[in-house]
C-alpha positions in Angstrom: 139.5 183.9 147.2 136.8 184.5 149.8 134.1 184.2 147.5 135.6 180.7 146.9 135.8 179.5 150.2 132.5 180.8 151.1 131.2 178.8 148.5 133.0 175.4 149.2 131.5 175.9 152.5 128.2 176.5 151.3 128.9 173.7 149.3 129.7 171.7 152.3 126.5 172.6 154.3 124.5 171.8 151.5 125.8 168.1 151.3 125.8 168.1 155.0 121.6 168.7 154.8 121.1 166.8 152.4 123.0 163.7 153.7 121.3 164.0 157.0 118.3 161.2 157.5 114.8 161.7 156.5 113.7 160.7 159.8 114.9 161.7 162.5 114.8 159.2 165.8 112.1 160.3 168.2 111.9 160.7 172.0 112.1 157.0 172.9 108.9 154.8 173.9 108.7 153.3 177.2 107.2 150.5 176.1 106.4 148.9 172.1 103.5 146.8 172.0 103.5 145.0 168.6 99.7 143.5 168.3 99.5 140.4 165.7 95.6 139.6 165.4 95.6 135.9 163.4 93.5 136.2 160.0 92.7 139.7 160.6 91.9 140.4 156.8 91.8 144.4 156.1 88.1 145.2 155.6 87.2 143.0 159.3 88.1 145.8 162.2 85.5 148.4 160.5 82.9 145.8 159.1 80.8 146.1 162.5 82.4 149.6 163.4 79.1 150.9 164.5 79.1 148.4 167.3 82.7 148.9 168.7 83.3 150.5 171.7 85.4 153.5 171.9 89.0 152.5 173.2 89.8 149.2 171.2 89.7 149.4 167.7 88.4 152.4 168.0 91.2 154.1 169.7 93.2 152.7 167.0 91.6 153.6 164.0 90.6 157.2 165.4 93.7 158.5 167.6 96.6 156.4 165.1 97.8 156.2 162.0 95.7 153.7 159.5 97.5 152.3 156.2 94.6 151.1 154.5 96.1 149.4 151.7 98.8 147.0 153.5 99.5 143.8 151.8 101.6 140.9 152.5 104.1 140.7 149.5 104.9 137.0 149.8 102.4 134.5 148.5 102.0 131.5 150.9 100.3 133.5 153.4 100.5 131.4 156.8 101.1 131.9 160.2 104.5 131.6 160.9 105.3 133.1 157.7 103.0 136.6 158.3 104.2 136.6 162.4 108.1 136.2 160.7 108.0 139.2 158.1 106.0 141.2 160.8 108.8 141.0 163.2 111.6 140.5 160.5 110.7 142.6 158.5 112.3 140.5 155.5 110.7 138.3 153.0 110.5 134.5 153.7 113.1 133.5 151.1 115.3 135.3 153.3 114.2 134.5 157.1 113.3 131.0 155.9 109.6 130.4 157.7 108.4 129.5 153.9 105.6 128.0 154.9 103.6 126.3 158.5 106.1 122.8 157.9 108.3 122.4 155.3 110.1 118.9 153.9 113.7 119.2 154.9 115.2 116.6 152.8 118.8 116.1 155.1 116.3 114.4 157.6 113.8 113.0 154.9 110.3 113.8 157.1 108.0 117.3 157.3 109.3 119.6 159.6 107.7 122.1 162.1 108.3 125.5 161.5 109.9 126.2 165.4 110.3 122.3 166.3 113.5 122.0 168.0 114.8 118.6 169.8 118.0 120.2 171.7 115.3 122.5 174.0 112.5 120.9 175.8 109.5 122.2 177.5 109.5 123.1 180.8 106.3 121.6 182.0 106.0 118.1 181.2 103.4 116.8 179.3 102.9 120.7 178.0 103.4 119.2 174.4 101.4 118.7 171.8 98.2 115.8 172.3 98.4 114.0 168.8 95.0 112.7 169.9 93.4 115.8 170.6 95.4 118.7 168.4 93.7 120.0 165.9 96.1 122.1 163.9 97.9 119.3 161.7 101.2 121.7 161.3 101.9 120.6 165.0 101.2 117.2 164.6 104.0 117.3 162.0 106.8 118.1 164.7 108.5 114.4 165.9 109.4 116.7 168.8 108.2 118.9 171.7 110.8 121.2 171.7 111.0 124.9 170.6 113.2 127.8 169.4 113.6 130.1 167.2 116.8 128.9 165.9 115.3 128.1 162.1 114.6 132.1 161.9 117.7 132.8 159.7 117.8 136.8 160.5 117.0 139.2 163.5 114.0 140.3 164.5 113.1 143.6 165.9 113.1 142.4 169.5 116.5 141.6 168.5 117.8 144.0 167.3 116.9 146.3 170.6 118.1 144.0 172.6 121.6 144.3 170.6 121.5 148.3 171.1 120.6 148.3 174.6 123.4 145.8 175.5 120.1 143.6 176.4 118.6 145.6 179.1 115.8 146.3 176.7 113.3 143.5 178.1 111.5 141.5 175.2 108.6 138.9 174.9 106.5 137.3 173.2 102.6 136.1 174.1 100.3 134.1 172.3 98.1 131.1 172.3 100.2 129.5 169.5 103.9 128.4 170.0 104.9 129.6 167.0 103.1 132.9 167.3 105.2 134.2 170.3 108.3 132.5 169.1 108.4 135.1 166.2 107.4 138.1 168.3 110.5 136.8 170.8 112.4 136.1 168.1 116.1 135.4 169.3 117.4 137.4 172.4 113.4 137.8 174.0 111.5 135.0 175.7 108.1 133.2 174.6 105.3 132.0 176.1 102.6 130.2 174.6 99.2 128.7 176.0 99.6 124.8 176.0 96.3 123.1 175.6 97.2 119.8 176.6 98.5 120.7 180.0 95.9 124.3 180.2 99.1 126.2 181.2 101.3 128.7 179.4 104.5 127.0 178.8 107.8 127.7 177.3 111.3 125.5 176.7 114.6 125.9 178.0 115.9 127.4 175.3 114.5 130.4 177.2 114.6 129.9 180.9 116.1 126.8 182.8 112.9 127.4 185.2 109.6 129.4 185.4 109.7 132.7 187.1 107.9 132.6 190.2 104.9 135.0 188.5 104.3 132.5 185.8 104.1 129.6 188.2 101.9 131.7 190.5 99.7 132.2 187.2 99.3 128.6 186.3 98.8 127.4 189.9 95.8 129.6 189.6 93.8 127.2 186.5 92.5 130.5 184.7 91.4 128.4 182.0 89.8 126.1 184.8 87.3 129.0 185.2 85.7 128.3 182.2 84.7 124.9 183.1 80.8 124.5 182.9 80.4 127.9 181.0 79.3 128.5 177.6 80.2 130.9 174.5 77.4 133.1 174.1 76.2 135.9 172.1 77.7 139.5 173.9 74.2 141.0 172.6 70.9 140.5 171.2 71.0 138.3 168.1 68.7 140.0 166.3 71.3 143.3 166.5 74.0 141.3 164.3 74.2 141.4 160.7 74.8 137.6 160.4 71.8 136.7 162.9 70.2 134.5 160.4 73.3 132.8 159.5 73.9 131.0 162.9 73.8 127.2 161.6 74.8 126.7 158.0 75.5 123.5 156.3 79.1 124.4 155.9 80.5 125.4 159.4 82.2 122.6 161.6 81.1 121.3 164.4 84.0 120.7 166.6 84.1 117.9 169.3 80.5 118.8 170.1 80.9 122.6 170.2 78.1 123.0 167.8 77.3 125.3 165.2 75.0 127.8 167.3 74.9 129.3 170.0 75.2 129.4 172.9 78.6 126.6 172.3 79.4 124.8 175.5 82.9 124.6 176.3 82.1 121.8 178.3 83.9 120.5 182.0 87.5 121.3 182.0 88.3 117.2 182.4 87.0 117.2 179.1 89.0 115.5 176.0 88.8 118.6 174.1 88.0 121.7 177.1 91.0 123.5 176.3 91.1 123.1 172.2 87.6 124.4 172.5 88.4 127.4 174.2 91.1 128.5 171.7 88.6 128.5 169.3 86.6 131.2 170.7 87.3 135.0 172.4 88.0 133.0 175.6 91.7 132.1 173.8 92.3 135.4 173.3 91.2 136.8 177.0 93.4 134.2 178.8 96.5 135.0 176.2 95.2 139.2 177.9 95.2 137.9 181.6 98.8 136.6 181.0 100.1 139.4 179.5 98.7 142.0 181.6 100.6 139.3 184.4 103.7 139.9 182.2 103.9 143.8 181.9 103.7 144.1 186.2 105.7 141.2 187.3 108.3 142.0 184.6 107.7 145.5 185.0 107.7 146.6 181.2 108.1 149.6 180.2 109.1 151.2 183.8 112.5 152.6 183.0 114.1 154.6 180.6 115.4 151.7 178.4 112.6 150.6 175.6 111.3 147.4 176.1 109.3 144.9 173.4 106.1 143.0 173.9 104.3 141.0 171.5 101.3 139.9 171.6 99.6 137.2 168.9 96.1 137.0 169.6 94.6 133.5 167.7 91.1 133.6 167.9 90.3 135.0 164.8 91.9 132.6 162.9 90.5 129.3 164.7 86.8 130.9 164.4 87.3 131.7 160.3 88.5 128.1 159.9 85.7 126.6 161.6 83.0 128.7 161.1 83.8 131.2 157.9 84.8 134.9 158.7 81.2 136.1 157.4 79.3 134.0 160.5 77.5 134.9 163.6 80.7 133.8 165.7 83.0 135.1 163.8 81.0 139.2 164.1 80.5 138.0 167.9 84.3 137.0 168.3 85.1 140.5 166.4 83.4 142.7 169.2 84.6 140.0 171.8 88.2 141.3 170.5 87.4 145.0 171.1 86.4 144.6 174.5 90.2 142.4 175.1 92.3 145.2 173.1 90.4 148.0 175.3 90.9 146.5 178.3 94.8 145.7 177.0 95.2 149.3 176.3 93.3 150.7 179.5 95.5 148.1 181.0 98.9 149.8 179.5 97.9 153.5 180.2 97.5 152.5 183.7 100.9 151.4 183.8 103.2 152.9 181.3 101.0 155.8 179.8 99.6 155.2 176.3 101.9 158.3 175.5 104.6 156.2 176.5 104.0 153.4 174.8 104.2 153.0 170.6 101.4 149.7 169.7 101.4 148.5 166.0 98.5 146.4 165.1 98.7 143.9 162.1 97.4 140.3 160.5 99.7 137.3 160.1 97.4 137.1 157.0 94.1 137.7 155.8 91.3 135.4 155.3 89.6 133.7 152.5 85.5 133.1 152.5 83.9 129.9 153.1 82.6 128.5 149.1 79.6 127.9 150.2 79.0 131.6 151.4 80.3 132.3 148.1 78.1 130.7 146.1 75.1 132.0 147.8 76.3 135.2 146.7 76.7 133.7 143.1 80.7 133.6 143.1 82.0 130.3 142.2 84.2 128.4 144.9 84.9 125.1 145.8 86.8 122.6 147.8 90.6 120.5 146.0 91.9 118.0 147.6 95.8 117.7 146.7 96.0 114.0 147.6 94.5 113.0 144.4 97.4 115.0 142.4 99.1 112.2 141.5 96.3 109.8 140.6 95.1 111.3 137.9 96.0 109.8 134.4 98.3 112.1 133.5 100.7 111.6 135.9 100.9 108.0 134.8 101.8 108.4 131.3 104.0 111.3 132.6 106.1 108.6 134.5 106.0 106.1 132.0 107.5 108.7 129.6 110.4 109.1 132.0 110.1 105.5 132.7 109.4 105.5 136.6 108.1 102.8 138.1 107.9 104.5 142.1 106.4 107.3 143.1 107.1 110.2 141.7 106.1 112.5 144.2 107.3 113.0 147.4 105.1 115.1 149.9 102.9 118.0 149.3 103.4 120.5 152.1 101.3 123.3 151.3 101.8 125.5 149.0 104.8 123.4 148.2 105.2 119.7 145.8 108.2 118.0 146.2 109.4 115.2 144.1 111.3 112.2 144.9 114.4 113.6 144.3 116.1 109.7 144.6 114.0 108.1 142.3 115.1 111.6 139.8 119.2 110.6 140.3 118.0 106.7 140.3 117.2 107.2 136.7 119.6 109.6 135.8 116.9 112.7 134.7 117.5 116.1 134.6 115.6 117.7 137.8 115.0 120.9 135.8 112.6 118.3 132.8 110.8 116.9 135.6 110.3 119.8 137.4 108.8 121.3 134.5 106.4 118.7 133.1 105.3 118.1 136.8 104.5 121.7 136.5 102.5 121.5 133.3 100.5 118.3 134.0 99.7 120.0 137.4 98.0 122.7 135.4 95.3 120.2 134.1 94.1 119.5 137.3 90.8 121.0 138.6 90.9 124.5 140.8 95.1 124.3 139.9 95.5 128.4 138.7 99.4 128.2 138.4 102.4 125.6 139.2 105.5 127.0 138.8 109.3 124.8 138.9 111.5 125.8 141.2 114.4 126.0 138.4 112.4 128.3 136.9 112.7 130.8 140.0 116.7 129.9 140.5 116.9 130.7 137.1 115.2 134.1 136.6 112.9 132.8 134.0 109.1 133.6 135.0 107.1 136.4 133.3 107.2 139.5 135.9 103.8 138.9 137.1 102.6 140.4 140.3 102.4 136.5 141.4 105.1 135.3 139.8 107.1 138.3 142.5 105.0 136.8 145.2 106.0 133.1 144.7 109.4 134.6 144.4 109.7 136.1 147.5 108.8 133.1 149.2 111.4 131.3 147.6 114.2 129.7 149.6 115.9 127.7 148.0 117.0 125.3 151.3 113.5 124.4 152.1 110.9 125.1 149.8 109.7 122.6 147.1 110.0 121.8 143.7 107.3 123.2 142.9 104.7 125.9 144.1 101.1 125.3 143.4 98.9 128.5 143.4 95.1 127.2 143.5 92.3 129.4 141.8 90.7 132.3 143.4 88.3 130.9 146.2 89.5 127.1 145.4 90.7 125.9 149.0 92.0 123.0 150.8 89.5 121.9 153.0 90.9 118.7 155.1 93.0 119.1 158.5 94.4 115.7 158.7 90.8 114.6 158.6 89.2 117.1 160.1 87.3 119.0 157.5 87.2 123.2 157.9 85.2 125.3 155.9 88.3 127.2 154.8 91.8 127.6 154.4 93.9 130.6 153.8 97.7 130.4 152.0 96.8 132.1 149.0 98.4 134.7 147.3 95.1 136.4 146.2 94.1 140.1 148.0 91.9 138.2 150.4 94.8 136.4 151.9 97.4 139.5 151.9 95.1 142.4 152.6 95.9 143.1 156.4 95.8 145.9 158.6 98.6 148.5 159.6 98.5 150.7 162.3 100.3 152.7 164.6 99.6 154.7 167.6 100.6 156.0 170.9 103.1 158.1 171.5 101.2 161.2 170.2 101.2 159.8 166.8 99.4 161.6 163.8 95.7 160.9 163.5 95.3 160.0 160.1 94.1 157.5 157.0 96.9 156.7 154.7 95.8 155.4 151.2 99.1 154.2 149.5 99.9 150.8 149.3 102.1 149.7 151.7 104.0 146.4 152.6 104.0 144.7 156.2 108.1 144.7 156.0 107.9 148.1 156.2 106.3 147.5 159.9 109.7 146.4 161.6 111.8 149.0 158.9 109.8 151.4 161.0 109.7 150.9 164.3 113.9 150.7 164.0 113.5 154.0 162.2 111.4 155.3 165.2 113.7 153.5 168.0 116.7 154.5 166.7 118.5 151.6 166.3 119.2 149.4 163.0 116.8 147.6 160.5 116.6 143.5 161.5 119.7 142.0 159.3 117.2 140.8 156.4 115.1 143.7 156.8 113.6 144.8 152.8 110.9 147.3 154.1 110.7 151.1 153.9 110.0 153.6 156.9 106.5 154.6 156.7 107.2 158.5 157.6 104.1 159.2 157.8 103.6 158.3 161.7 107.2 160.8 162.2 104.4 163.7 161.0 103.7 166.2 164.0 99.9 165.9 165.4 
């Protein structure tokens, strides 16, 4: 009898253990600092890492732990979709951000991923410029207003907000609206750098008026101090590795800015003064001034409830679309972006103690090379242009077989077609047909590597091909099109609403979803992990470390690495 009960409770301690969690909650940051460098492809933070200094990436790459083989898993790999899985931790058929704009058909026009007419800005004429905005995505919006109310789960910011009873203070930074929205997701507050008033702005949804700080900040004109000055070259050209490739037939010359240095940003009445500095390090040093502003005047991180701040630096991405990641500005913008995260983190250690504070630093997305870079090197790569998809002869006979006499097509919203659903019920076709010979004629066009139907993904009937998964998890079946259009390796779209850029990411291929992952602070492990990893797995882990639930749509894995003693 003894023997038995002795061995039902050996029994019991053994389920006990090994119910109990892998990983354990640590002693609690002070402070999370969730770092979202735009286009900040994998290979890019150690492609000059002779010439960093020793406490921005360095610090990083040296005192934290590096996953060197992180990937986005969906495939239309754009801003607000990256910045939403980041803080989400869920794939975009699940939070919804499928893509930059997206055709919602209830009000028959493109919408903005964040657009949101019940909340307006708090600074008038802090919208967007149609005349001067360069990022077409925003021009889409019929509407100045912003939230985050079309994120369909929580966020991570969120979610410590809901287990702190929201005393856990949470924010979001960035020069793009729809960069801090996502860090700030629903419970946090956003600010974002408004370049037709040079302020940082946010809506009401948030505040029903600036704190004195940020008024204090704007009354200031930081970006004001850049009036008359130039971007030049932090060091001696002839100490870059792109130092003969400072004018090249296929960069953009932007409103004047030129395509060598030194670029003038011009005087700060001018048309375009403040789109010029987002497109170089000076974007990302003003989006440093205010959050450094942030962390004192709401005094992050100063108390024994964890607070959130995120920070989406833009840069990166505005200098590859202009000038090609493998260019003189883009190496000089690199080391510009050291200096700003070392003087972030110096910044931080001052204030909370680096060993009070956990920092996660990841990409939206990668970044594809310019084609004409390419073909120097011999690869081939070239330019499409989607308006032409349905001018091609095959599209006529296609709707003279279904006997259509309008247009067949809709919009074309990047990565997504979407057909004219009325003209479809007008002549009483089946949706799932036209779908499907859209799909194949598309496949005939030039630089098209795949088109697949939409009824093809509701219905489980794709091969299971590592794109065919991508495509999938991007899949929402509210808001994306009718059909996704993957374009050929190093095929891009090259026109911005008539601005021509030398490249575009969106692509599922590795150059668009190979990112960086890494964590530090906090006495975490110094160390290179090689397995592939996921960037939902970023969010799955901080809760993991925090101690408080995965994000409601959350799909990713804890990395337990970083729980590893020192």
């Amino acid at each position: 009898m003894k023997t038995t009960r002795l061995t039902i409770m050996f029994c019991l301690m053994s389920v006990t253990i090994l119910s109990a969690p892998l990983v354990q909650a640590q002693s609690a940051p002070k402070l999370v600092v969730q770092i979202t460098v735009d286009a900040l492809r994998g290979d890019l933070p150690t492609r000059y890492y002779e010439r960093l200094g020793e406490n921005g990436f360095r610090y990083l790459w040296e005192k934290g732990t590096v996953y060197a083989d992180a990937h986005h898993a969906h495939a239309n790999t754009e801003t607000i979709v990256g910045h939403v899985t980041l803080a989400t931790g869920a794939h975009p058929s699940v939070h919804g951000m499928v893509g930059n704009v997206w055709f919602d058909r209830t009000e028959n026009r493109t919408m903005y991923n964040i657009e949101d007419n019940r909340f307006r800005l708090l600074t008038a004429g802090g919208g967007v410029d149609q005349k001067t905005e360069i990022d077409s995505t925003q021009k889409a919006a019929k509407s100045d207003g912003r939230s985050p109310a079309a994120i369909l789960v929580t966020t991570l910011g969120d979610e410590l907000s809901i287990h702190t009873a929201g005393r856990a203070k949470v924010f979001g930074v960035s020069v793009k609206d729809r960069g801090a929205v996502s860090m700030a997701g629903h419970a946090g507050k956003a600010f974002w750098f408004s370049k037709a008033s040079g302020e940082f702005v946010t809506s009401n949804y948030y505040y029903d008026a600036y704190p004195q700080w940020v008024d204090d900040w704007n009354a200031k004109k930081p970006a004001a101090a850049y009036s008359g000055t130039s971007w030049d070259l932090l060091h001696e050209k002839n100490t870059y590795l792109f130092a003969d490739a400072d004018d090249k037939s296929w960069e953009t010359d932007l409103a004047g800015f030129g395509r060598t240095f030194p670029h003038s940003f011009g005087d700060s009445d001018g048309k375009y003064f403040t789109t010029l500095l987002t497109v170089s390090p000076a974007g990302d040093e003003l989006v440093l001034d205010f959050a450094k502003k942030l962390i004192t005047n709401e005094q992050l991180g100063q108390d024994d409830v964890p607070d959130f701040l995120g920070v989406s630096f833009s840069s990166t991405d505005y200098i590859a679309h202009i000038f090609g990641p493998s260019s003189l500005e883009a190496e000089d913008n690199l080391l510009r972006l050291d200096r700003t995260l070392a003087d972030l983190f110096k910044f931080i250690d001052q204030q909370v103690g680096l060993d009070n504070t956990l920092i996660v630093l990841s990409a939206d997305h990668g970044t594809p090379e310019v084609p004409g870079y390419l073909n120097v090197q011999g690869i081939n790569a070239d330019y499409v242009t989607p308006d032409e998809l349905d001018k091609q002869a095959g599209f006529a006979a296609l709707k003279k077989k279904f006997g259509i006499d309008k247009e067949l097509i809709s919009s074309f919203n990047q990565p997504y077609l979407y057909l004219n659903q009325e003209v479809i019920r007008q002549h009483k076709l089946d949706p799932h047909d036209v779908e499907r010979a859209v799909a194949a004629e598309l496949l005939k066009f030039e630089g098209v590597a795949q088109a697949v139907a939409s009824s093809d993904l509701r219905e489980a009937s794709l091969p299971d091909t590592a794109i065919n998964r991508a495509i999938l998890k991007n899949f929402n079946p509210n808001r994306s099109g009718d059909i996704y259009i993957v374009f050929k390796p190093h095929w891009f779209i090259a026109d911005f609403d008539g601005l021509h850029v030398s490249a575009t990411h969106g692509s599922p291929w590795r150059y668009d979803t190979y990112v960086p992952i890494v964590f530090a602070g906090m006495n975490i492990p110094a160390q290179q992990v090689r397995r592939q990893v996921e960037t939902v797995d970023v969010a799955a882990t901080l809760a993991a470390y925090l101690g408080i639930k995965p994000p409601s749509g959350s799909a990713g894995k804890t990395l337990t690495e970083i729980f590893a003693k020192p």
